[in-house]
N, C-alpha and C positions, 0 to 999 in steps of 0.2 A: 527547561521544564523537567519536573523531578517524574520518576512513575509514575510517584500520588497523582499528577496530574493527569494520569490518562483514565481515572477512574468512572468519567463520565462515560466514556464511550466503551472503555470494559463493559458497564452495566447493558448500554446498548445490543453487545453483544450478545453477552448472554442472554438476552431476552430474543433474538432475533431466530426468524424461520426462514430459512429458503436457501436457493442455491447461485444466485447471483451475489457476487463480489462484486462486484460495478457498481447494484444496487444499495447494498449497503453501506458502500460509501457515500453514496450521493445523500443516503440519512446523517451518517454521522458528521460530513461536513455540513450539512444544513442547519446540524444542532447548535441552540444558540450559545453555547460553550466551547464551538470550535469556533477556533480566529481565523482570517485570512487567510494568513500565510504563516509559516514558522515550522519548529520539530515535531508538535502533535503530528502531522502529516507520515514523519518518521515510522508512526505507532499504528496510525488509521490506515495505513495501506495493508501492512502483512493481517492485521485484526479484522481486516474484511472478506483477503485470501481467506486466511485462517477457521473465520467462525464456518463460514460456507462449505470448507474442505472437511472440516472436522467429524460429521455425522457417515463421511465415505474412508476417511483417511487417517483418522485420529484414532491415539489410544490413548486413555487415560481423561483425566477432566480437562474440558476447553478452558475452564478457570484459571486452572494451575500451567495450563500452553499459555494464554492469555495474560501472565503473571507474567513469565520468563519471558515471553516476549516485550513485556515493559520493560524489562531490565535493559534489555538490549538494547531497545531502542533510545532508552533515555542517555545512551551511550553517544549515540550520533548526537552533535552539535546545529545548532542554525546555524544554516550557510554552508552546511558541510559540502553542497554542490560544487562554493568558490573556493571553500579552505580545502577540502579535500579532493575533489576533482571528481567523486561520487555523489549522486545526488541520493539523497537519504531516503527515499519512493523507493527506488532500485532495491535499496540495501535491505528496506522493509523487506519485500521482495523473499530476499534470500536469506533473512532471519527467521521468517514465515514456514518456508522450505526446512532451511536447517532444523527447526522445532520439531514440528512434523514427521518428520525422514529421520531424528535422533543423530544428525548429523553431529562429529566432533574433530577435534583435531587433527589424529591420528588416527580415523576411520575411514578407507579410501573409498567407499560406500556412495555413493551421492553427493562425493567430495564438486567434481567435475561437473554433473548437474546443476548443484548450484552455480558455480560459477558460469556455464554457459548460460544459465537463466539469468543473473544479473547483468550479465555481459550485453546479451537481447533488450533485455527492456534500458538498459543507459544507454544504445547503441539511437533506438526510440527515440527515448527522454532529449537526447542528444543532436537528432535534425529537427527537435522541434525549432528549434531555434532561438531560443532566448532564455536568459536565465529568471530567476524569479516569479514562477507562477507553481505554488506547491498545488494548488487547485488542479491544474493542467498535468503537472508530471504525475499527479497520483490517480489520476485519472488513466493516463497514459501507463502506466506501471502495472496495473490492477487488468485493464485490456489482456496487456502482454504476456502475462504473465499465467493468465489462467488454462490457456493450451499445455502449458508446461507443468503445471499442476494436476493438468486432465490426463497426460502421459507420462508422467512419474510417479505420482501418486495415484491414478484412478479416484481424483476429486469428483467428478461430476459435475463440475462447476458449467456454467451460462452465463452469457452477457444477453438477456432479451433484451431489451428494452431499447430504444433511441439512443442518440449522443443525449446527453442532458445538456441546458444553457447556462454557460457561466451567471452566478449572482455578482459576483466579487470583481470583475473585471474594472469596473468604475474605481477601484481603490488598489490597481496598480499600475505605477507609473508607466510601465515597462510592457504594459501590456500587448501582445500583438494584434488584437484587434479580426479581422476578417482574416488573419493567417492561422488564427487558432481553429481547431474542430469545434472547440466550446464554445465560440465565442456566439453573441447572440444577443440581438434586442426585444426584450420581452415586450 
């Protein structure tokens, strides 16, 4: 999936008010343009970080953070969890980070932040216990992720609200079933 393809849930962004990342996700994967499972997930984690952090954290337009982070992320592959051994939530994560904080190569700056923050939420991602549920890790990511956001950046960021209930679980095979937090029969 190319950038173009995150254009739906950019828009979402942009339009959104609040300070929950959790919450925002649970809109944009609800959206009937987000599939199952696959690399969108890649883009919708750090874009929920992201839009939420932006009004405490950000400089310059959420559009053009929200650009470059499609870039990135269309970088990550499906599957990158089993081909790479990083699962793409994470990486969201700390391309999200990286945007934000103007992180770069050869800037020792918030080099190591990030990396301890992606490090945290795979370590997560990782006793969940099973591979293949982008729903689950990006949920799990976005959790993890927003303490580290609230003390590096002075996000602001909240998780009110409930666990939410998986929708999707019936269309994976692999599913854990009662060993997920999500899991859930409406």
């Amino acid at each position: 999936m190319g950038e173009s393809g995150f254009g739906w849930a950019r828009e979402v962004c942009l339009r959104w008010e609040g300070s929950d990342p959790a919450e925002l996700l649970e809109a944009l994967m609800a959206d009937e343009a987000c599939p199952a499972f696959g690399p969108v997930h890649h883009f919708l984690v750090g874009a929920s970080l992201m839009t939420c952090a932006w009004p405490a954290a950000g400089e310059g337009e959420l559009s053009d953070a929200l650009d470059e982070l499609a870039s990135r992320a269309a970088c990550v592959p499906g599957a990158a969890c089993a081909k790479w051994g990083v699962c793409g939530a994470a990486a969201s994560c700390g391309m999200a980070f990286a945007v934000i904080s103007g992180n770069a190569p050869l800037r020792p700056e918030g080099w190591t932040d990030g990396q301890e923050m992606v490090a945290d939420v795979l370590q997560h991602i990782a006793r969940a216990g099973s591979p293949r549920c982008c729903k689950r890790d990006s949920r799990l990511a976005v959790r993890v992720a927003v303490p580290w956001f609230n003390r590096l950046l002075g996000a602001g960021l909240e998780v009110a609200g409930p666990d939410p209930v998986c929708a999707v679980s019936d269309q994976n095979s692999v599913c854990l079933h009662e060993a997920c937090p999500y899991f859930g029969r409406a």
